[in-house]
N, C-alpha and C positions, 0 to 999 in steps of 0.2 A: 574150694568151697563155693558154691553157687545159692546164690540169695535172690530173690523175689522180693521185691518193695514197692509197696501201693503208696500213692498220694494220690490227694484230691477229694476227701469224701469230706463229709459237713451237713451244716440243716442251712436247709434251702427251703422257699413256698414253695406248692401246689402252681403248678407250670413254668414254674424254674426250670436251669440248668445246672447240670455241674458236668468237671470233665476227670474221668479219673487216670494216673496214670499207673502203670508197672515198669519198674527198671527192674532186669535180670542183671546180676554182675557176677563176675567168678572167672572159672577157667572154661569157657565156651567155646565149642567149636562149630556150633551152630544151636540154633532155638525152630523147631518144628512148629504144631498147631501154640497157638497161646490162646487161654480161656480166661472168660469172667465170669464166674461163678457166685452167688448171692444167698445169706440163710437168713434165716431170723427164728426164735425160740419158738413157733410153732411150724414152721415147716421143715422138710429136708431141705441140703443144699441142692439149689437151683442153678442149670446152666445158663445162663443169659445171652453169652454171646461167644461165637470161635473164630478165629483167623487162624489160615494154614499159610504153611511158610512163604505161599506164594502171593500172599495177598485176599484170596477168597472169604469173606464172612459167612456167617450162618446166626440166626438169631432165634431166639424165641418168640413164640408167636407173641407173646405177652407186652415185647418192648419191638415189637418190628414197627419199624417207622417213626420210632421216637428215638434209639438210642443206635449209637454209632460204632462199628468197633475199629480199630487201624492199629497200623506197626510202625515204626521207624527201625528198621533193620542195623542199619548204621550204629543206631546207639541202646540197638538190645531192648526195646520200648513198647510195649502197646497202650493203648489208650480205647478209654470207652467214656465217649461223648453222649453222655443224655441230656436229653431234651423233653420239655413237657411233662414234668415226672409228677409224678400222683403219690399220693399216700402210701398207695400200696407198693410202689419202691422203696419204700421204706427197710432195709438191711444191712447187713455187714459184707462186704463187696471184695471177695478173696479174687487174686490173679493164679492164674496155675501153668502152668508153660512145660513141654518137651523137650529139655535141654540137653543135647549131645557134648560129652566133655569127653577127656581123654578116656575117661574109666568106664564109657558108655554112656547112651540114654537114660535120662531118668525123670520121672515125675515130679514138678516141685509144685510149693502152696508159699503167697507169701503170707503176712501178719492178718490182712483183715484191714479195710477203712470202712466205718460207717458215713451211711448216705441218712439222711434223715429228713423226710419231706412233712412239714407240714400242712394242714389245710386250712 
């Protein structure tokens, strides 16, 4: 059974930080692209940020240059460091990951951290 667990989300000010993280745990035999994905009750879920197994990121134009994404491979981990965050970061902050297990690849989602910025 393969689990996706976010920590790190909370209310922060307007030009705060927060850093969020995802542990993948299960029977893994490897984890592919990992994503940060963000909703809130009037938009669709948004991609925000991707890292491929090799390390490479990709961001949205919305949080480039504010928000960071990384992995620690070792202990199955991504993290997405924001910086400077505005109101309108304001969401529910889902991890989602490509996790190869014995049964094959498969898509996972974990619970949800809200980030919450005030101004």
């Amino acid at each position: 059974q393969v689990q996706l667990v976010e920590s790190g989300g909370g209310l922060v000010q307007a030009g705060g930080s927060l850093r969020l993280s995802c542990a993948v745990s299960g029977s893994i035999l490897s984890i592919n692209a990992m994503n940060w994905y963000r909703q809130t009750p009037e938009k669709q879920r948004e991609l925000v940020a991707t890292i491929t197994a090799g390390g490479r990121p990709n961001y949205a134009d919305s949080v480039k240059g504010r928000f960071t994404i990384s992995r620690d491979n070792a202990k199955n981990t991504a993290y997405l460091q924001m910086n400077s965050l505005k109101p309108e970061d304001t969401a529910v902050y889902y991890c989602n990951a490509d996790v190869r297990a014995l049964s094959g690849t498969t898509n996972y989602w974990g619970q949800g951290t809200q980030v919450t910025v005030s101004s």
